[in-house]
C-alpha positions as CSV (number, residue, x, y, z in Angstrom):
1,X,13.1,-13.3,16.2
2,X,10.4,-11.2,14.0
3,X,8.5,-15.5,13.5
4,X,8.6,-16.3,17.3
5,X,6.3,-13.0,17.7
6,X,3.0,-13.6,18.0
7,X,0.4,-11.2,16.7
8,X,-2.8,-10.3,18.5
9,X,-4.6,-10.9,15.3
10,X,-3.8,-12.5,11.7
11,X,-4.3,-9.0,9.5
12,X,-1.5,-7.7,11.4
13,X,0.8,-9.2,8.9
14,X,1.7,-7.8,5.5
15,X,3.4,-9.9,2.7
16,X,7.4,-9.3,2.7
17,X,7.4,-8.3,-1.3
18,X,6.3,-4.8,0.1
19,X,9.8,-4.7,1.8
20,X,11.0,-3.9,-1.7
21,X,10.0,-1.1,-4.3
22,X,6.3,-0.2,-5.4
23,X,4.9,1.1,-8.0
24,X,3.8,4.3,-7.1
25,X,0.2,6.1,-8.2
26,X,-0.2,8.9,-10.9
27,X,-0.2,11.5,-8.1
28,X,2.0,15.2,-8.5
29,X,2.8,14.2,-4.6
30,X,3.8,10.2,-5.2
31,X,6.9,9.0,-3.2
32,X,8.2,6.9,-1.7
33,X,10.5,7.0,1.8
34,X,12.9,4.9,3.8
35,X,14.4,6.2,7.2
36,X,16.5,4.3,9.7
37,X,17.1,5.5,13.0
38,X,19.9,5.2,15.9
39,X,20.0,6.1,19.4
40,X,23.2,6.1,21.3
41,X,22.8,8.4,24.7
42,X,26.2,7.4,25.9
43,X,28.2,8.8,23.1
44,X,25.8,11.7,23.1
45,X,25.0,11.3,20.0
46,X,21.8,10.0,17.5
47,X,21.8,9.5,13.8
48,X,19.1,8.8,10.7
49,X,20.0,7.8,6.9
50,X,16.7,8.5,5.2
51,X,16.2,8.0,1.1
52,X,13.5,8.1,-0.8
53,X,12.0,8.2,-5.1
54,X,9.5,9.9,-6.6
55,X,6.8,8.6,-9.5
56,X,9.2,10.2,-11.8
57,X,12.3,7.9,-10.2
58,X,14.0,11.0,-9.2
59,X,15.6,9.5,-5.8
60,X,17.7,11.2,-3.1
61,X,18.8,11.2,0.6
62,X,20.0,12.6,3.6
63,X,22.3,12.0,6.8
64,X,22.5,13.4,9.8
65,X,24.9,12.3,13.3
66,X,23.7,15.1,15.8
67,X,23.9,15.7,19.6
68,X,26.3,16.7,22.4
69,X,28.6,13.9,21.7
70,X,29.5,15.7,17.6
71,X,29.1,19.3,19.4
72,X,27.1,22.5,18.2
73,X,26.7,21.7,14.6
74,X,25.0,18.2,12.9
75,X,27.1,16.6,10.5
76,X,25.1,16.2,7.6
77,X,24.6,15.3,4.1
78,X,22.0,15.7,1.7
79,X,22.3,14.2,-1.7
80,X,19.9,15.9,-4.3
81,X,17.4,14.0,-6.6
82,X,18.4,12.7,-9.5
83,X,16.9,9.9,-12.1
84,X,17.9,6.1,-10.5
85,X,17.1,3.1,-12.9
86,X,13.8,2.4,-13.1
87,X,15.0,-1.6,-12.0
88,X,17.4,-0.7,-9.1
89,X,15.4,-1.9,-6.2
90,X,15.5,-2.1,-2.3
91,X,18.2,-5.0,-2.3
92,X,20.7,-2.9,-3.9
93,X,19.6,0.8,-3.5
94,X,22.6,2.6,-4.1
95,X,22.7,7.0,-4.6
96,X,26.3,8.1,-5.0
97,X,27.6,7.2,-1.7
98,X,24.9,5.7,-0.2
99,X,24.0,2.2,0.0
100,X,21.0,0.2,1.3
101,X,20.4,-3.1,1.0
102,X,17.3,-4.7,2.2
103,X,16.9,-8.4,1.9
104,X,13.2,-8.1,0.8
105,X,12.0,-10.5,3.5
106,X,11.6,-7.8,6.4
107,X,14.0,-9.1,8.6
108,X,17.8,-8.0,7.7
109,X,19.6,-5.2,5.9
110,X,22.8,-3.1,5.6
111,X,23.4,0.5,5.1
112,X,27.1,2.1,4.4
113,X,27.3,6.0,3.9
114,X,30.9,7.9,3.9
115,X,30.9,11.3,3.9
116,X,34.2,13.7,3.6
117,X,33.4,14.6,7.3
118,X,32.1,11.3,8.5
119,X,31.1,7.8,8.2
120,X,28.5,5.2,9.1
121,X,27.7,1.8,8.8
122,X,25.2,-0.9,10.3
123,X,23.1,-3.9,10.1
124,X,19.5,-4.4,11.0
125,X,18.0,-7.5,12.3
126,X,14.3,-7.2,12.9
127,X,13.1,-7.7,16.6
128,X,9.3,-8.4,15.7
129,X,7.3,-8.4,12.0
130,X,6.3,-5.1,10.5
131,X,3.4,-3.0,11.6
132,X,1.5,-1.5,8.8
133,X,-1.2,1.3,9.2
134,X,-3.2,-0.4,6.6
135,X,-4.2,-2.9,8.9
136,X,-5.8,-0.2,11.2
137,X,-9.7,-0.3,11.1
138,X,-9.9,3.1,9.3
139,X,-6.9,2.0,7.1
140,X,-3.7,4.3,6.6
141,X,-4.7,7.9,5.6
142,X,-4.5,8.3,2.0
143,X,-2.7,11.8,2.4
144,X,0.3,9.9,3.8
145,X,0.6,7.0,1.9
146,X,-1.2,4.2,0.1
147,X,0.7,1.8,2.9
148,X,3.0,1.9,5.4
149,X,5.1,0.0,8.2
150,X,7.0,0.4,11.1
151,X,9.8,-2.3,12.4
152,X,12.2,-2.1,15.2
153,X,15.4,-4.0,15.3
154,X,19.1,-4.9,16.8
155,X,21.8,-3.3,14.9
156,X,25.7,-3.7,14.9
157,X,27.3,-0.9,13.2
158,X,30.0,1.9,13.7
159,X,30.0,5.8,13.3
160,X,33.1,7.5,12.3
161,X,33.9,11.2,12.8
162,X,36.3,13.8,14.1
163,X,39.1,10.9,13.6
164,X,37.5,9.0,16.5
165,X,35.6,5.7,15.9
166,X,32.1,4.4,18.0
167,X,31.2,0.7,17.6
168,X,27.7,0.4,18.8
169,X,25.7,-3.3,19.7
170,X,22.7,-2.0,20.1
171,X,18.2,-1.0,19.1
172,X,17.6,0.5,15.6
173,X,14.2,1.4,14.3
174,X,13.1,1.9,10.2
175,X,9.7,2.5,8.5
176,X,8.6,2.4,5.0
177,X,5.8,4.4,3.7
178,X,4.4,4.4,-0.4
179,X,2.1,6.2,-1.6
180,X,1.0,10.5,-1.3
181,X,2.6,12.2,1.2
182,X,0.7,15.9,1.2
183,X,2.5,17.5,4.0
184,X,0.4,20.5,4.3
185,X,-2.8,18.1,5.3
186,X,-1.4,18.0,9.0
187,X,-1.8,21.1,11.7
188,X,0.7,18.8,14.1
189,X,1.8,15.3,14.9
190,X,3.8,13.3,17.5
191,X,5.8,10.5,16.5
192,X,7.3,7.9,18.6
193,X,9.6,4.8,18.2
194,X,11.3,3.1,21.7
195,X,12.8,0.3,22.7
196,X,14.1,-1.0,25.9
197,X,17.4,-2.3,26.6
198,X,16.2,-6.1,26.4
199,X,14.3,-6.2,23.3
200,X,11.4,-7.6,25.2
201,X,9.5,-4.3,25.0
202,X,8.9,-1.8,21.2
203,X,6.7,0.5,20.7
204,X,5.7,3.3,18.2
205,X,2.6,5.2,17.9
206,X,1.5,7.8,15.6
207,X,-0.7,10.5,17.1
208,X,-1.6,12.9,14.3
209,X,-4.1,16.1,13.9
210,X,-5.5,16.5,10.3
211,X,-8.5,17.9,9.3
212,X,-10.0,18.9,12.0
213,X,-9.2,15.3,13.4
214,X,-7.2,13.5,16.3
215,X,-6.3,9.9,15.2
216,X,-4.0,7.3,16.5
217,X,-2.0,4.1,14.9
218,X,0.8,2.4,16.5
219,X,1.8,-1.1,18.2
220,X,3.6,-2.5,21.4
221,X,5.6,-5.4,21.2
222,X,5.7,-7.1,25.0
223,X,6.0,-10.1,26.5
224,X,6.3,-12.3,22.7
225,X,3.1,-10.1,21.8
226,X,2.2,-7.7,19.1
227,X,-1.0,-5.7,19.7
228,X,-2.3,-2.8,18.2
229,X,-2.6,0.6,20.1
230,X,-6.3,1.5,21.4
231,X,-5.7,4.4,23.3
232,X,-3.2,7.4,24.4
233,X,-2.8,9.5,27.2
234,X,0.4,11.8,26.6
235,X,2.5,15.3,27.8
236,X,5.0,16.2,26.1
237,X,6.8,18.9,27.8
238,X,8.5,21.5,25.2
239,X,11.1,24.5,25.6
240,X,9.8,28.1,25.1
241,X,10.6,27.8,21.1
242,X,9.3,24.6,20.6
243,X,11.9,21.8,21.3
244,X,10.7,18.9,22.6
245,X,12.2,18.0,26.5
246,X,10.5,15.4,28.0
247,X,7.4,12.9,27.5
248,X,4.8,10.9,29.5
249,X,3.3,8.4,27.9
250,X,0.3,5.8,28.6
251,X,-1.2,3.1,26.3
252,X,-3.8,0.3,26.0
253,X,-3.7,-1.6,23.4
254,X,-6.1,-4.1,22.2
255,X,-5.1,-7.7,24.6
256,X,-5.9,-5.3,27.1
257,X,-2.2,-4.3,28.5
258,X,-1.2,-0.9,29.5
259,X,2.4,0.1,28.9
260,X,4.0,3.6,30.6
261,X,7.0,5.4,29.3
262,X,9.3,8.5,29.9
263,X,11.7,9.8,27.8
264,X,14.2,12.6,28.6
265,X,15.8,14.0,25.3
266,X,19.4,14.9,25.0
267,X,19.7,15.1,20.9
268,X,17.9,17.5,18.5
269,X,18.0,18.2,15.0
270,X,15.5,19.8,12.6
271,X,14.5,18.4,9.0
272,X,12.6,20.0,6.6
273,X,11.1,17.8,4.0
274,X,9.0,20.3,2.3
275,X,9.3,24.5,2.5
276,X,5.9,24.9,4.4
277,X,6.8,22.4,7.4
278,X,9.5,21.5,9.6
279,X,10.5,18.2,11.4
280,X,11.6,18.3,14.9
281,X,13.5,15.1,15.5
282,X,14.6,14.1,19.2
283,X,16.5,11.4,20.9
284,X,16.4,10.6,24.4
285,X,16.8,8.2,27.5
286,X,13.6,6.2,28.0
287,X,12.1,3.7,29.9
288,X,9.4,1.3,29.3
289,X,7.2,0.4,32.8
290,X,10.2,1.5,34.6
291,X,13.0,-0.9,32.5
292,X,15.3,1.3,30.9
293,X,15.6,2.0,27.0
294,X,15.6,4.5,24.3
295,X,13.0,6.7,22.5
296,X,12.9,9.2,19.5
297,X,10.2,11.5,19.1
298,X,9.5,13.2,15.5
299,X,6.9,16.3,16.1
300,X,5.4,18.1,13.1
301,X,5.3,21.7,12.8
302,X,4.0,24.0,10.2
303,X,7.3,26.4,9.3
304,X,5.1,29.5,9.6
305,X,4.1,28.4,13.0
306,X,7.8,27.5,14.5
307,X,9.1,31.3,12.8
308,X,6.6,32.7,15.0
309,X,7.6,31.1,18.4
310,X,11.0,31.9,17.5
311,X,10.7,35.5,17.4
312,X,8.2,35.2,20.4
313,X,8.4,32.8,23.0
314,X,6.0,31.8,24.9
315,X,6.3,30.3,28.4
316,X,4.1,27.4,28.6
């Protein structure tokens, strides 16, 4: 699939090598990060492995199978960092376990974890080629990486817990950033990855505010097309302490095509990467210009500023 895509223009594309492990700058806040997420809104459930290594090759990861369909607590995992060989790369990334293994070409991979209190396993198959930010006019911002790309896919995988068993055939999405990641350089962000049922239409955007700054990167794949995001118009509609509900979304992008979305959230879970910020991950029901799909929306938070709404809501 990823090769029948076309692209709206030839810098789009990024070489597959940076599917595999870089070599990360001299930098106290070097690392580098692979997520993949899962939506299943008729289980009630979502799920995200997520692993990453630092310039010292101290690697880790974490798990997480949250939502209605596990009940009131996430089953999680975190495993803590540790020195990985300095050779082990993306093909055969394995931390306790943990295992991912990428074929390096940006278009399949499989991931196993098994936990005491649960299990998961999947493929990905890319629907459409990477989208790196480094192809954006003003490049990827250096306080986030030195590169990074986004990639939807189909997956076929199943999820194991509570001694019942859910096969899914189904979307997936992963991204890959390397470089500096300075948390603390945001105020907020809103990230999105969706797909709909048929494949036909993906999108992710990034809409971020840092220094002083709004800025935007993102794609939507549509019709065999790949096009870069121009423009934004977006509500998201939050609970008095902060949870994202609900989201509106409009986008041009740059062939000139204008693609609507909604996306009701059923699944939260919050993950904090660093002490001075929280994650608030959501999955959801979504459509795309009215054909029905799935969505995940990440929004940033400083920690400081989520304590305070906690102790005082606020009706919007």
């Amino acid at each position: 699939m990823p090769n029948n895509i076309k692209l709206s223009r030839p810098d789009l594309a990024i070489e597959p090598k940076h599917d595999d492990r870089h070599t990360l700058p001299e930098d106290p806040f070097a690392r580098e990060s692979i997520p993949y997420t899962i939506v299943l809104p008729e289980e009630g459930i979502a799920a995200f492995t997520y692993t990453w290594v630092n310039k010292a090759g101290e690697a880790g990861a974490a798990l997480a199978i949250f939502g209605p369909g596990v009940g009131g607590e996430p089953i999680q995992q975190r495993l803590a960092d540790r020195k990985v060989p300095d050779d082990m790369n993306f093909s055969n990334w394995q931390i306790e376990n943990f295992s991912m293994r990428q074929d390096l070409q940006f278009q399949h991979a499989d991931i196993s974890w098994k936990t005491d209190n649960a299990s998961i396993e999947f493929s990905f198959d890319a629907l459409h080629p990477p989208y790196a930010y480094g192809s954006h006019k003003d490049g990827c911002p250096t306080y986030t990486a030195v590169n990074r790309i986004e990639q939807s896919g189909r997956t076929k995988g199943k999820i194991s817990f509570n001694n019942k068993e859910i096969t899914f055939d189904t979307l997936i999405h992963r991204d890959h950033s390397w470089g500096c990641r300075v948390w603390e350089a945001f105020q907020t962000y809103n990230w999105f990855e969706g797909q709909s049922e048929d494949g036909n239409t993906v999108v992710h955007y990034w809409r971020y505010f840092a220094l002083g700054k709004e800025n935007l990167r993102g794609y939507v794949v549509k019709n065999g097309e790949m096009a870069e995001i121009t423009h934004i118009d977006t509500e998201v509609q939050f609970s008095e302490d902060l949870w994202q509900q609900h989201l509106n979304t409009t986008l041009q992008d740059e062939l000139g095509r204008t693609t609507s979305i909604t996306t009701e959230f059923y699944a939260h879970y919050a993950l904090h990467p660093a002490d001075s910020c929280v994650l608030r991950e959501a999955a959801g029901k979504a459509t795309f210009d009215g054909q029905e799909g799935v969505g995940w929306l990440e929004v940033f938070w400083p920690s400081d500023y989520i304590e305070f709404f906690e102790k005082n809501p606020i009706k919007q």
